[in-house]
Structure formats: structure tokens, C-alpha cells
C-alpha positions in Angstrom: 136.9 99.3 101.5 133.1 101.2 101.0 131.3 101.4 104.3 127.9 100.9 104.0 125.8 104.1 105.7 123.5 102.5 108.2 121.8 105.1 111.0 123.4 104.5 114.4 121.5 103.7 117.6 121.6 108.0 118.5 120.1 108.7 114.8 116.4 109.0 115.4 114.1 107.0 113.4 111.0 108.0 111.8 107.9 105.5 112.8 107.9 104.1 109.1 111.4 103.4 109.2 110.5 101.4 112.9 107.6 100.3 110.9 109.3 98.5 107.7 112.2 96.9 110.5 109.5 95.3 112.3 107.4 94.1 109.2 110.7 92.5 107.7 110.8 90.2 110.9 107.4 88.5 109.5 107.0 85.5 107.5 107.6 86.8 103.7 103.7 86.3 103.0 102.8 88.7 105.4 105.4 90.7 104.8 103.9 91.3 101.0 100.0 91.5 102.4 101.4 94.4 104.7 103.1 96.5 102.6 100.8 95.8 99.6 97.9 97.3 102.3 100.1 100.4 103.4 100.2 101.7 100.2 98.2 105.1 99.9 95.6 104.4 97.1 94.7 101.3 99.3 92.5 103.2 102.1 89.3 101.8 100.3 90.7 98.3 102.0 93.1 99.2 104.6 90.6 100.6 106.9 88.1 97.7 107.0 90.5 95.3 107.2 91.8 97.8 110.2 88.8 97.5 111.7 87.9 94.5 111.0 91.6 92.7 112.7 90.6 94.9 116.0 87.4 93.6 116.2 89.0 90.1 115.5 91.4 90.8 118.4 88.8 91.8 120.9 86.6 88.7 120.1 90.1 86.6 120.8 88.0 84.4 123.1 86.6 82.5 119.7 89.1 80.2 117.7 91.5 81.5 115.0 90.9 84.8 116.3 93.6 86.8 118.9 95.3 89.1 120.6 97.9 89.2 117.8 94.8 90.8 115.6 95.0 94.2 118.0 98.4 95.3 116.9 98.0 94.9 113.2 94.6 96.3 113.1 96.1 99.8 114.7 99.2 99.7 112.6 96.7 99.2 109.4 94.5 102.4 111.0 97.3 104.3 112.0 97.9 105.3 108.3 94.9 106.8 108.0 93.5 107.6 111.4 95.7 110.1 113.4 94.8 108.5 117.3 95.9 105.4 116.4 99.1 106.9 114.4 100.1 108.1 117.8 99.6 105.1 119.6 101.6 103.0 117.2 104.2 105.7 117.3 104.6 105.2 121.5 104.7 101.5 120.9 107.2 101.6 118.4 110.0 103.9 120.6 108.9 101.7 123.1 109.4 98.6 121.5 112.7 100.2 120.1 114.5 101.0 123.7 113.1 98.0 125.7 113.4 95.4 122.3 115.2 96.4 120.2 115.6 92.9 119.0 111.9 92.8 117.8 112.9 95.0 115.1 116.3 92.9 114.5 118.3 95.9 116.0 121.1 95.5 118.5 120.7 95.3 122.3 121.1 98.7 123.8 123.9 97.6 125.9 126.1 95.9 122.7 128.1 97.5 120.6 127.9 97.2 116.9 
């Protein structure tokens, strides 16, 4: 019987391999925007729309608008912009050890 190679929860992963787990735990519209945006020869849009999501999620006050805006607007940035590439890289490991469910990984504690 083949095993299928998966990395286990010692193997390190890079922040665009946290990146792509957390993105495929989005509706599949989303999903396709996302990816479609962190594409390389998409700067000339990524980084308005960047900016334009954070300045969405600091006006969260207004309708439609949110706190949900902040996270996407740095992860759109953060391909681009190397501040914001660190910050997204501290919330991914942090996301990975204290929720590792977020990115549809195990538990820390459960084996598997």
C-alpha cells in the first residue's frame, strides 16, 4: 500500500505553505480571488487592494466594513512589503502552535 508523503508536525513549514493551508479553509470564491491576487505579475493590484482592505479594517466602525479586513490586507502586503511579511510570518507560527485547527492541522496534543 503507497503512503502518501505528508510533512509531520516536527517538519517546519515555510509561511506560504501556512499561507495556502489557511486560504483552503475559505469559501471557494475567496479562495480563487486570493490566489489569483498573490500571483507575482499582480503587484500593480495587490497593493491597493492591500491598502485599501487595511484602511477598510481600521474604518470597521462603518457597515460592511471590519476587523476581518486587517488580516487580509497584511497578507496581500506582505508579498510585496517586507514589515508586513514578518508580521504575517509571527502570526502564522503563532496561529500554527496555539490553532492549529485554523489551518485544518491536528491538535498539538493528538496524534495523527
Amino acid at each position: 500500500m503507497p503512503s502518501q508523503i505528508t510533512p509531520s508536525a516536527s517538519t517546519p513549514r515555510t509561511d506560504d505553505e501556512l499561507m495556502d493551508l489557511l486560504i483552503k479553509r475559505l469559501p471557494e470564491r475567496l479562495q480563487k480571488v486570493l490566489n489569483w491576487l498573490r500571483e507575482p505579475d499582480r503587484k500593480w493590484v495587490r497593493i491597493p487592494a492591500g491598502v485599501l482592505f487595511m484602511l477598510g479594517g481600521v474604518l470597521s466602525i462603518l457597515p460592511v466594513l471590519g476587523l476581518w479586513m486587517l488580516p487580509i490586507g497584511v497578507m496581500l502586503l506582505s508579498q510585496d512589503i517586507p514589515f508586513f511579511r514578518r508580521i504575517q510570518g509571527r502570526v502564522l507560527r503563532w496561529i500554527e502552535h496555539k490553532h492549529p485547527d485554523w489551518l485544518g492541522l491536528p491538535a498539538n496534543g493528538a496524534a495523527g
